[in-house]
N, C-alpha and C positions, 0 to 999 in steps of 0.2 A: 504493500500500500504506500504510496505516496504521501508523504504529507509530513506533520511536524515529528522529527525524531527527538530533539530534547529540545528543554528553553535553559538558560543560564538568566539565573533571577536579576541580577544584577553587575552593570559593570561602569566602569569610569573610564576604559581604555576604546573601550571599541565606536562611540560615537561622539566625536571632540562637542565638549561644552555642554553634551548632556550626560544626564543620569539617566541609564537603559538596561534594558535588559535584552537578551540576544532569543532568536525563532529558529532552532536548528532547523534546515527543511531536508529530508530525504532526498538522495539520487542527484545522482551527476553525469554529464555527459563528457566529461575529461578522464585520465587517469592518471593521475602526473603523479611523477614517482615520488617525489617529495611530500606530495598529501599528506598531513598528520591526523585526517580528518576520515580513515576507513569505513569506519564502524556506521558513518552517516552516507557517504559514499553510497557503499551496499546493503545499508538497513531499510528497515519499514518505519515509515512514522505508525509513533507509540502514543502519540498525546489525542486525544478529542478534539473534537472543535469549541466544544463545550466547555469543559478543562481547560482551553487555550482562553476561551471569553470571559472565562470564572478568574484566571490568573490578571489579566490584563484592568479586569475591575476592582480587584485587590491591590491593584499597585496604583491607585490612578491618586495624586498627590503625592507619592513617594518618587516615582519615575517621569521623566520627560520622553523617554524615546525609546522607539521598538528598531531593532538591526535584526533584518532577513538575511541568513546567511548560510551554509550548509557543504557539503552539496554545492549544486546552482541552483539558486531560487528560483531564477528566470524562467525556469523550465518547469515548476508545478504548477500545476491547471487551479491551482487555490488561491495563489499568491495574491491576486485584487481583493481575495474576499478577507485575507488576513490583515492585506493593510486596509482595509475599509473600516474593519472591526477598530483595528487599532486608532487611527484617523477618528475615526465617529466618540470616540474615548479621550479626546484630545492629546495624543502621542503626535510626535518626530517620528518622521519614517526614512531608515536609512538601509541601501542595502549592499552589502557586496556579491559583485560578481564578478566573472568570467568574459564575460562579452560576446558570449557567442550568443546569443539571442536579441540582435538589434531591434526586432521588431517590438517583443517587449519593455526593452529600454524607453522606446521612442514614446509608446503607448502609456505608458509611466508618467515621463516627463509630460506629453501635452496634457494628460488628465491632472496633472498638479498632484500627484501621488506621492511624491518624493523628496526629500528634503537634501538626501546627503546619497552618493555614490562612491565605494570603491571598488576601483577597476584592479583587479589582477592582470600584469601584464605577463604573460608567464613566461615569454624566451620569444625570441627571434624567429620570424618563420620557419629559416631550414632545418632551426632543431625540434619544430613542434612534433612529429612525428616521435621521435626518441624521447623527449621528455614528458608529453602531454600523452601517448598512446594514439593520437591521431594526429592529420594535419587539414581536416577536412573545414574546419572552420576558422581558419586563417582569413579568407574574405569577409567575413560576421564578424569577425572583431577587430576589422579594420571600419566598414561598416561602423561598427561602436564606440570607434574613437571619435569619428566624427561628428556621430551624433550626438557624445557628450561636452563633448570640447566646445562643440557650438551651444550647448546647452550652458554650460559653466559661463559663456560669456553672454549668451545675449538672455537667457532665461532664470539667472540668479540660481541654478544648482549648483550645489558645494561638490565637488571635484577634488580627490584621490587618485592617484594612480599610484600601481604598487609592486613590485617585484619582490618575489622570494628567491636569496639565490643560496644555493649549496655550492660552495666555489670548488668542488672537486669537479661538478657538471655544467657548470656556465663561468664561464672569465671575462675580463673585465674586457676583450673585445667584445663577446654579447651582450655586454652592458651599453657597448657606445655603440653600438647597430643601432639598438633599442632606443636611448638617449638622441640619439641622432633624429630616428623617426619621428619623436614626440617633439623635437624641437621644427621639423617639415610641418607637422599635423599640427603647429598652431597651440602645442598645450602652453599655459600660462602658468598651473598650480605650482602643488607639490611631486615630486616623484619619490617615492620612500623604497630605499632599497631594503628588504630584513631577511637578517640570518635565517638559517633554517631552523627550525627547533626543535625537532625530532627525527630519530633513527631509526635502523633498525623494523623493529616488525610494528612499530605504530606507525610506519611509514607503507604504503602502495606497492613501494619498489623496494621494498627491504633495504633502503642506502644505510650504507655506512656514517660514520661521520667524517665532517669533511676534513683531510691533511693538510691543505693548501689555505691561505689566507687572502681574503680581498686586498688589493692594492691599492688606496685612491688614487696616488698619482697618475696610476696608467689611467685614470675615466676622465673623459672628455669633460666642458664645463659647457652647459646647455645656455643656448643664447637665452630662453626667456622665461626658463622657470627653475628651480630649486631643487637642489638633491638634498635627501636628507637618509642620517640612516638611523636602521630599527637593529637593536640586539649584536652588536659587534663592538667585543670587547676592545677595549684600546684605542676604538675608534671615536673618534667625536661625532656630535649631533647630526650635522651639515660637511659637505663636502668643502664648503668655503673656510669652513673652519679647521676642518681636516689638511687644507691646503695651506692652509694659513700658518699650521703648526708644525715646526718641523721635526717635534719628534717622536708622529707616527706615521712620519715617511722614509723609507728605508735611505 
């Protein structure tokens, strides 16, 4: 069954400047080896809908904001009805995804659904294939850049883009492919690069942990928007600052 595998009652990390709690949703159409997220991947939603409206009205003055996330949201046939719920409750609605479903992206934005977007950008096209388990939706989530990108600027949506990287499987050239592209495509945010955070068998691909270390010097500096990084010890907040400082560059 499709639908909600867990909720996380409460967080401060996952939707900037509010208080939220997270909608795991079931099934995914990626399989990228990195996943730390199996168990929702390949699960069933376990929660009711019912259960989901009882929680939601139990929070309502403690919580600002629902994050759909899982999985890919984009792709359960429920997802309007859960942020409606949530919406109609006076929630922030923020979700992360994948990109590969532009048409619900777009249909998001024009109905005013959404408050907050992160994009996972997950690797450079020629490595989708090996990293992702496909490469079939490389056009949708180019598609998705632009539908957000123009969203972020002319429709007031707040805009994330995000890369996970395991440096034994992506190096700091697929970062500046990557970097590169979003600087063509007009992005203006942030770009947040983050460590991976699990190995092993809570991982997709059973990866190892990584031996190899990010380098900021080798990454390019994007003409018009901001690197920042998530979970890399040693390393500073922002790339500017990383560059800035010379002694966590070799």
């Amino acid at each position: 069954m499709v639908g909600i595998h867990a909720i996380t009652p409460f967080t401060l990390l996952d939707f900037p400047n509010e208080m939220a709690c997270i909608i795991w949703l079931s099934k995914c159409n990626l399989r990228c080896v990195y996943c730390h997220n199996p168990e929702i991947v390949y699960g069933e939603g376990k929660i009711s809908d019912a259960a989901y409206i009882e929680f939601l009205e139990r929070r309502r003055g403690q919580l600002t904001g629902v994050v759909f996330s899982g999985g890919e949201p984009t792709f359960n046939p429920d997802l309007l009805f859960y942020i409606n719920k949530a919406r109609d409750l006076g929630f922030k609605i923020k979700i992360d995804t994948n990109g590969t479903n532009p048409t619900v992206l777009r249909n998001l934005i024009e109905g005013k659904s959404v408050d907050y977007i992160a994009l996972d950008y997950k690797c450079a096209p020629e490595r989708a294939k090996e990293l992702l388990g496909t490469d079939k939706f490389i056009a949708a989530f180019e598609q998705s850049i632009a539908i957000l990108i123009d969203a972020a600027k002319n429709h007031n949506l707040a805009l994330e883009i995000r890369t996970t990287l395991h440096s034994d499987l992506m190096n700091e050239s697929d970062l500046n492919r990557m970097i590169a592209s979003l600087d063509e495509a007009g992005y203006r945010g942030a770009y947040y690069i983050q460590n991976v955070v699990s190995v092993g068998d809570k991982t997709i691909g059973n990866i190892s942990k990584p031996h190899s270390s990010l380098d900021v010097s080798k990454l390019i500096k994007p003409k018009n928007f901001s690197i920042f990084f998530r979970n890399f010890p040693g390393i500073p907040f922002s790339l500017e600052d990383a560059t800035n400082d010379p002694s966590v560059l070799p």
